[in-house]
C-alpha positions in Angstrom: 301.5 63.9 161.9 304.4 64.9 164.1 303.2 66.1 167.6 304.4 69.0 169.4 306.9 67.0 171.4 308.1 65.0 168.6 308.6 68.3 166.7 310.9 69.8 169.7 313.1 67.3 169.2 313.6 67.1 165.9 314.0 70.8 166.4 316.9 70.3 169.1 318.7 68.2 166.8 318.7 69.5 163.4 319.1 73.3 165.1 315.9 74.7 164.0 315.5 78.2 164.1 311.9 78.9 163.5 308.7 76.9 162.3 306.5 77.6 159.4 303.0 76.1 159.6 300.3 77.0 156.9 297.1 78.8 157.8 294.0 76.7 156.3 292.1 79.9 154.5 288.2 79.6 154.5 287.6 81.0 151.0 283.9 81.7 151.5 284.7 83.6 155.1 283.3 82.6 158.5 285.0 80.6 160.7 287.7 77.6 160.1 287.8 74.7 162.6 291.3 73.8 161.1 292.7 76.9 161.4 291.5 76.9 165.2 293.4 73.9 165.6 296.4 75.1 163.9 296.6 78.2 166.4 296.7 75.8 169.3 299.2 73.9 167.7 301.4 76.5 166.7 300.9 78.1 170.3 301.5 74.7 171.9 305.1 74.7 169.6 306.1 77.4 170.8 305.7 77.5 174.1 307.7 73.6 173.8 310.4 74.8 171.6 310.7 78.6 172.5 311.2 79.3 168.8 309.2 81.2 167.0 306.3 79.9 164.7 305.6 81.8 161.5 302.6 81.4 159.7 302.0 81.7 156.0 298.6 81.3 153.6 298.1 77.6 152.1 296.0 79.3 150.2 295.7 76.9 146.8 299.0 75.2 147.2 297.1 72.2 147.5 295.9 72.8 143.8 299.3 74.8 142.8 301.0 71.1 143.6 298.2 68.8 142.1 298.8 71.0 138.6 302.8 70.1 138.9 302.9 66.9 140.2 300.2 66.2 137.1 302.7 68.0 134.7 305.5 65.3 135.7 303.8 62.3 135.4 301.7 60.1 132.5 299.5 58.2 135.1 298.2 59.1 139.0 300.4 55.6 139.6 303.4 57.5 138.3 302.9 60.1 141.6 305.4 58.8 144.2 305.2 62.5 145.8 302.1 62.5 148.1 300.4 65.9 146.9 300.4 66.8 150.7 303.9 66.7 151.0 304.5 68.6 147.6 302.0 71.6 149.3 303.8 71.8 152.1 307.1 72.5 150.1 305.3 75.1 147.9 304.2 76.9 151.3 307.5 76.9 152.6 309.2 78.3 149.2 306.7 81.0 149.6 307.8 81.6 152.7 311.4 81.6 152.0 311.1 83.9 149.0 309.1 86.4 151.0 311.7 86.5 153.1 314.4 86.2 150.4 315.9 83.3 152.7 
């Protein structure tokens, strides 16, 4: 995973405007030891970038992207798209469309 400095400067040159990071939901309530960590991350972010960091519910996007990366391929082999990576594009469509970006 990228860190916080790696991130700013990928940010400088690509001209980021914002970040999106994905808030790990506990479904069954109580605390979340991930999500903890993804507050300090995102806080640690923006205070290295100065840009804001918007954060949206990853709520199931983990399943949502097994079920279509499933749909496109025959065999698990077949998956070149780690289902990690296909989550974190469904959470930033979702995003994007709730912003109508």
């Amino acid at each position: 995973m990228l860190c916080s400095v790696s991130l700013a400067q990928l940010a400088e040159e690509e001209n980021v405007e914002r970040f999106v990071v994905g808030e790990s939901d506990n479904p069954i309530g109580g605390e979340n030891t991930i999500m903890r960590r993804i507050i300090i991350f995102s806080k640690a972010l923006e205070v290295r970038t100065s840009l804001p960091v918007d954060q949206i519910s990853e709520a199931y996007s983990t399943a949502e992207a097994r079920r279509a990366l499933e749909s496109k391929v025959k065999t698990r082999k077949d998956t070149k798209v780690p289902v990690d990576a296909a989550a974190a594009a469904i959470i930033l469509q979702t995003y994007l469309d709730d912003k109508r970006l």
